[in-house]
C-alpha positions, 0 to 999 in steps of 0.5 A: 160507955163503948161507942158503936157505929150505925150504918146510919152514921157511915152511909151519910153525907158524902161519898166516902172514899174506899179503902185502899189496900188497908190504908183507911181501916175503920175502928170499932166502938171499942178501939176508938174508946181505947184511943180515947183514953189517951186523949180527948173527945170533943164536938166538931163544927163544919168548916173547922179545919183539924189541920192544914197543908204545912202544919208540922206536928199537928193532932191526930183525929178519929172521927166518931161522928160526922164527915171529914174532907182532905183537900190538895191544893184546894181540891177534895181528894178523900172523905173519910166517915165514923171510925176513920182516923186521919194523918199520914206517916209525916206526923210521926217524923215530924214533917209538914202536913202534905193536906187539910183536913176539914169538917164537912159535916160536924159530930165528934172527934177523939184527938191526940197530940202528936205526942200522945200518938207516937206513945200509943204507937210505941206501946200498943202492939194492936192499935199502934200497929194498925195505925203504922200500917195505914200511915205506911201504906198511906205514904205509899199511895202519897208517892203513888199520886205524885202528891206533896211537894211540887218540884219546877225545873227541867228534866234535863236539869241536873239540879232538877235530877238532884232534887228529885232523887233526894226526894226519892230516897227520901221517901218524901211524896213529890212530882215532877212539873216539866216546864219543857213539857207540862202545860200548867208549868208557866201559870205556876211560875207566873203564881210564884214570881219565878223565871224559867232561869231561875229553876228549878224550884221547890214548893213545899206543903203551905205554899213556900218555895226554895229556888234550887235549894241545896240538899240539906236546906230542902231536908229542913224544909220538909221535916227531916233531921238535917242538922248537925250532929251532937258534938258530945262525946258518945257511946257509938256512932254509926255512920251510915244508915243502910239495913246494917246501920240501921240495925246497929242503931236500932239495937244500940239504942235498946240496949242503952247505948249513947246512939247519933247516926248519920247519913250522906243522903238518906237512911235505906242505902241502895236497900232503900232504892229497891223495889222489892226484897223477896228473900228477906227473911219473915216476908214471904210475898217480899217487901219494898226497899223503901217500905222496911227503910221507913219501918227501921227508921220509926224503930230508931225514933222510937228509942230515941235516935233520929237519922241524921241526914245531909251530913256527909264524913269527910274526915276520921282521926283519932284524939284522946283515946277517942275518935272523932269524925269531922263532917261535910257542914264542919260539924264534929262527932266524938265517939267511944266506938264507931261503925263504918256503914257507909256502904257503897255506890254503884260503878259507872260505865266507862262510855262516852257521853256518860255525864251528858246524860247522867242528869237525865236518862241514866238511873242507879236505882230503879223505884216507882219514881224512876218508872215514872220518869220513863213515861211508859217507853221501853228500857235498858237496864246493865247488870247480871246481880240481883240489883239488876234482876230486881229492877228488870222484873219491876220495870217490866210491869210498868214499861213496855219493853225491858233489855237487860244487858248481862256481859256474862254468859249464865244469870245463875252466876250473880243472880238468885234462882228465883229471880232468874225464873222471874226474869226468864219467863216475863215476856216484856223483857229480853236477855242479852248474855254476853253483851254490853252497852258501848255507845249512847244515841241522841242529843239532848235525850237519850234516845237509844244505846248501841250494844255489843256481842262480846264474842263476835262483836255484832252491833244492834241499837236498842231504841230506849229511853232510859238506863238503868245501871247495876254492875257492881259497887265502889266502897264510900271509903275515902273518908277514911283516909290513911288511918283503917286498912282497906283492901286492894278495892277499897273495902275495910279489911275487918276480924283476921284480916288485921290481926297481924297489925302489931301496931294496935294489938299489942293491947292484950287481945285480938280484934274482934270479928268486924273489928277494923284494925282500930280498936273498937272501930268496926265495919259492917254491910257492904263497905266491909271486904268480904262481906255478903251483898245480901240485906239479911246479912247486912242486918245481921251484921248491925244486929251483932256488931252491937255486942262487939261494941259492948264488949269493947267497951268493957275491955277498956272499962277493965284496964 
């Protein structure tokens, strides 16, 4: 029989907590007996607690009668009624719950295994897309709150910086408790045994805390897929996990090939650290760097390939007919094929101090965790690229005052129209063309920059707190050693480019577009000489590089 929900049922009992922005839909009759079909009705009791703070791969609930409390740290924070379900996108990656769910007033559930939810995720186009939409959206607001994971230090700490942003590009929900500036930060130290010398230290959902853990040890904490690499020999190995890599996996994986993927820190790459995508192709009104990382990486759980993270190449070879990649942990990957995605980081500005206050001040990525560090003072962001413009139209909204540095004379150059329109029209950010920064104020903090007009060589300090870096990038190649050739910057030379590479193509064909002067070692993304910095083209480029793979494949299959 088809449950039907009364105004009764959903105006009882506590306030329930509004909608945010789809994260809480409510089902209907007919899709909560759908659901039901994949699991179990069973009563509820007040007091029962579904699921609490820590619990990995706990149930799914939709609540058919009755009211349901989520806690943080002990404090009510949402309620949700009849046709709400509960959870956050942590249940389909398998991390620790980041709240208790409680029954506040008793009725009915339907409940899933985690299992049995990322089934009807993976099959179910209507009802698997909307709870992916609401556990995507729910993360957001997750982050939004600075929920989860409580992180102890100084913000003058460079380990405290570290974990920060492992945490951000991560994507895992967190905040920042200040000892030097937050006045519940020594109660909690007291509560945990821990000395302010001893920062900074991690607290993880159910109470845990790691004093100043180690990247890949935080990554086990929280869930994340932080161990070594499988060691036999596989079809395709992707190394890095930006929107090509991603690509690469996801379609790898469809099409049956023996898929392992790794990454240095995080899957997203720099994509992963923006805050909006407004000319990526299918998403007229744009979408979050982190949001369309999070989405691709579902896609690779869904055919079966995790991400591995914290696990950096530092090593390639080859042995047998095949390669072998050795990793940071001394860990091993052989593998019939290899795609090269490792991207590439952000240069540095050659000024002095840069160091001093790289642990603090000077950010590579502009999301809302880095706005939040900015405490609402004003910015200088160098850069004239989209990078740049993104981040100046982003920071605008959240700081008071924006200067983006450009050292060239015309924003059309490296910049797309449309962000230049942005940038040029909103009235918290000033443009300075044919400048550059070339000193850093203050002590411990930073306390302004000293720019400089490259053509009369006129000096102005601008008071700021922060600065964001966007000027150009520097392959992650040096892992390759001497073995794939690079270009005089360090980007792997692909397709035409090593055709005159006798040494290796004298094998009956030429190399393949992507194709490195390695048979059946390929280059994608940013890391690839020549290739196009926009995420359409990365992903493009992990979408076609897959059948060159296939194609390699069999040609060795054939002789």
């Amino acid at each position: 029989m088809s449950t039907r929900l009364s105004s009764e049922q959903r105006s009882s009992g506590p306030q329930e907590t509004p909608d945010e922005h789809g994260a809480f839909p409510r089902l209907d009759g007919d899709q909560i007996d759908q659901i039901a079909l994949h699991g179990t009705r069973r009563p509820t009791r007040e007091g029962e607690v579904l699921y609490a703070e820590g619990d990995r791969d706990h149930d799914f609930f939709v609540i058919v009668s009755g009211v349901v409390q989520v806690l943080e740290n002990g404090e009510v924070v949402r309620v949700h009624g009849p046709g709400r379900f509960l959870g956050e996108l942590g249940l389909l990656e398998g991390q620790p719950s980041f709240v208790t769910a409680v029954v506040a007033q008793p009725g009915e559930v339907v409940q899933l295994t985690a299992a049995e939810l990322t089934e009807l995720v993976r099959n179910d186009p209507v009802l698997g897309g909307l709870v992916l939409r609401a556990y995507l959206m729910r993360r957001a607001v997750l982050i939004g709150r600075g929920s989860g994971l409580q992180i102890i230090g100084s913000c003058f700490s460079p380990d405290t910086k570290r974990l920060l942003e492992f945490a951000a590009r991560n994507r895992i929900p967190h905040r920042l408790v200040d000892i030097d500036n937050d006045s519940d930060a020594e109660e909690l130290l007291r509560r945990f045994g821990v000395t302010v010398h001893q920062t900074p230290v991690v607290v993880v959902p159910g109470g845990g805390t790691l004093r100043n853990p180690g990247n890949r040890e935080l990554a086990q904490a929280l869930g994340l897929h932080a161990s070594s690499p499988p060691s036999d020999l596989t079809d395709l190995l992707v190394v890095g996990a930006g929107p090509g890599g991603l690509a690469a996996v996801v379609y790898g994986a469809a099409d049956g090939l023996g898929v392992v993927a790794v990454d240095s820190v995080a899957a997203g790459g720099q994509a992963g650290t923006t805050s909006r995508i407004e000319n990526y192709l299918g998403f007229p009104t744009g979408i979050s760097g982190p949001d369309l990382t999070e989405r691709a990486v579902l896609q690779a759980g869904k055919f079966g390939v995790p991400v591995n993270v914290s696990a950096e190449a530092v090593s390639f070879s080859a042995h047998d007919g095949h390669y072998v990649v050795g990793f940071d942990d001394s860990s091993q990957v052989r593998t019939r094929s290899l795609v090269i995605a490792t991207g590439a980081r952000y240069r540095r500005l050659d000024l002095p101090r840069l160091a001093d206050f790289e642990s603090t001040d000077v950010y590579y990525a502009a999301t809302i965790h880095e706005a939040r560090a900015c405490r609402a003072n004003p910015v200088a962001i160098v850069g004239g690229g989209n990078s740049a413009g993104q981040a100046a139209v982003f920071l605008a909204d959240r700081v008071p005052q924006v200067h983006l540095v450009v050292r060239g004379g015309d924003l059309n150059k490296d910049m797309s129209r449309y962000l230049v329109d942005r940038v040029t029209s909103h009235p918290r950010i000033e443009v300075l063309l044919h400048h550059e920064v070339v000193e850093l104020l203050g002590g411990d903090k930073l306390d302004g920059v000293v720019v400089e007009d490259n053509r009369n060589h006129d000096r102005r300090a601008l008071q700021v707190r922060a600065l964001f870096v966007f000027i150009g990038a520097k392959p992650c190649t040096t892992w390759l050693s001497s073995l794939i050739a690079l270009d005089d910057d360090g980007f792997v030379l692909t397709g035409e480019h090593v055709a005159t590479d006798d040494s290796w193509w004298h094998k009956g064909r030429r190399p393949f577009p992507l194709e490195t002067n390695r048979p059946g070692v390929f280059a994608i993304g940013d890391v690839r000489s020549g290739s196009i910095k926009r995420v359409g083209s990365a992903v493009g480029e992990g979408a076609m590089v897959v059948r060159l793979v296939h194609d390699h494949l069999s040609f060795g299959a054939s002789r």
